[in-house]
C-alpha positions in Angstrom: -5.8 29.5 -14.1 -5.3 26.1 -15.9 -2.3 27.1 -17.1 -0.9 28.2 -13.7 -2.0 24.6 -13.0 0.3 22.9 -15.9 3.4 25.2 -14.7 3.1 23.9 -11.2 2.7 20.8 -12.6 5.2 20.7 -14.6 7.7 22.3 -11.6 6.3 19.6 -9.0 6.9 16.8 -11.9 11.0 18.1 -12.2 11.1 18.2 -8.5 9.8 14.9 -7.5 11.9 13.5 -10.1 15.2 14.7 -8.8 14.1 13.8 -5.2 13.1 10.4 -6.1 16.2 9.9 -8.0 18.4 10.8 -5.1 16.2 8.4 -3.0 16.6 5.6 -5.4 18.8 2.8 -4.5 21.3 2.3 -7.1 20.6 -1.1 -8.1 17.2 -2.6 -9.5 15.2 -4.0 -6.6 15.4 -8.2 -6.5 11.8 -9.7 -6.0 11.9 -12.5 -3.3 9.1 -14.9 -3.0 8.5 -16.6 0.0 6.8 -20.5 -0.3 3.5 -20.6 2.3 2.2 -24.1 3.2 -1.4 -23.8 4.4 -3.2 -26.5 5.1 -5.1 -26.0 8.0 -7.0 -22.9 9.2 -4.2 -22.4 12.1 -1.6 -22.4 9.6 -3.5 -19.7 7.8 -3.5 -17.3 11.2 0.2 -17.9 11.4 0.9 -16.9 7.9 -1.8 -13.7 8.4 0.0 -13.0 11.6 3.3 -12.9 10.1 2.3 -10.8 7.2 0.8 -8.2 10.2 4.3 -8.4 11.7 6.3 -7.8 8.7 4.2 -5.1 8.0 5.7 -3.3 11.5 8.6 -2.7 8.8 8.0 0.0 6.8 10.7 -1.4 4.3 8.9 -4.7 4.1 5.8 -3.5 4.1 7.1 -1.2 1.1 8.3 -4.1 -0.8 5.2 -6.5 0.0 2.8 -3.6 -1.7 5.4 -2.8 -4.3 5.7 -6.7 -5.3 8.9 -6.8 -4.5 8.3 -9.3 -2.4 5.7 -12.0 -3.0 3.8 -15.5 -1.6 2.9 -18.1 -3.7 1.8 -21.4 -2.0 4.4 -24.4 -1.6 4.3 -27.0 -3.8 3.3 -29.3 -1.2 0.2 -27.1 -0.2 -2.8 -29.4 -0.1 -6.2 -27.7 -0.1 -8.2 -27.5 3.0 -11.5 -29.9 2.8 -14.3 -28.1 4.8 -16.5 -31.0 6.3 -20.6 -30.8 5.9 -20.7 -30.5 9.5 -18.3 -27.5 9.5 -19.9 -24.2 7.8 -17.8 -22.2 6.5 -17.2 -19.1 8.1 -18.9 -15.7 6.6 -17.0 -13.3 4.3 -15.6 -10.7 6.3 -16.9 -7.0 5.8 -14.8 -5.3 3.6 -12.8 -2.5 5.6 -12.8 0.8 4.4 -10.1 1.3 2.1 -6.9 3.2 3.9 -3.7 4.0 2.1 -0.5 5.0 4.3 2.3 7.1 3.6 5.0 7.2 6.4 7.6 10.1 4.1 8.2 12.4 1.7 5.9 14.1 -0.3 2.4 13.2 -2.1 1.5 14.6 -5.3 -1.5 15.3 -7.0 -0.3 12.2 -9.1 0.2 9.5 -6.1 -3.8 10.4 -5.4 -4.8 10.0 -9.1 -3.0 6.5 -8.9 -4.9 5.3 -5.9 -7.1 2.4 -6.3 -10.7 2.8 -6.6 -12.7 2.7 -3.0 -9.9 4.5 -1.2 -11.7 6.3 1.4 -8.8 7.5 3.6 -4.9 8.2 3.6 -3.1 8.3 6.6 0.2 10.6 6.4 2.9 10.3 9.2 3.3 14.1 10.5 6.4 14.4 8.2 5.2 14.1 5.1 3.6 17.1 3.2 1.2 17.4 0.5 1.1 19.4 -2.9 -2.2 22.1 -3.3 -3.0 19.7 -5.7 -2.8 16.7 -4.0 -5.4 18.2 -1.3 -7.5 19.4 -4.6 -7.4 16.0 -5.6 -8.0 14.4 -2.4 -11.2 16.6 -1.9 -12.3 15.5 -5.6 -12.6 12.4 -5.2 -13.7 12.1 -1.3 -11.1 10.6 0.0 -10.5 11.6 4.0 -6.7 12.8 5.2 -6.0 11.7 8.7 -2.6 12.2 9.7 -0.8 9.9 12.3 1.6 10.6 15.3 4.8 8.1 14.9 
């Protein structure tokens, strides 16, 4: 059985490659940075509500995962000074840790290289899964909900 396993493996491994080939763009990707100035918790919303709306993308939110595109704070950033009168505000609860696929196909190795604490993928209708993705999906307890764009 294990070695019905590596044969598929190795069949999924040329087949993915040659797909991903003929899906990668022909140049090397550029990394863009993009200079955030916060000094003030409503600058903060405004850069986390840009972020949620450049995420709409799928392209951008591709490249913002990928590091292809990055934020670093602008030179001219001052820190924000949090009066004694003014608590700080709690640590939010972590959310439970979702990882989205809008295309193509998942293999058993895009699962392996999820991070830690992943407890739920959401796939787009369109994109399939390997028998060995689900395997590895069930291993490590990680929920498959697919979504309806």
């Amino acid at each position: 059985m294990d070695d019905l396993r590596q044969v598929i493996r190795e069949l999924l491994r040329e087949e993915l490659g040659r797909v991903r080939a003929d899906l990668a763009p022909a140049a090397a990707p550029q990394v863009t940075q993009e200079a955030v100035a916060i000094r003030s918790s409503a600058d903060l919303n405004a850069f986390a509500l840009r972020v949620l709306e450049m995420a709409q993308d799928g392209a951008r939110r591709a490249d913002i995962l990928a590091g292809r595109h990055r934020f670093r704070l602008a030179d001219d950033a001052a820190p924000v000074r949090i009066e004694a009168h003014q608590p700080a505000a709690p640590p939010p609860q972590a959310a439970p840790r979702q990882v989205r696929f809008d295309r193509g196909m998942i293999s058993e190795r895009d699962i392996a290289g999820l991070p830690d604490g992943t407890t739920s993928v959401l796939a787009d209708k369109s994109v399939r899964l390997t028998p060995l993705a689900r395997d590895e999906l069930r291993r490590r307890g990680i929920r498959l909900e697919r979504t309806a764009s």
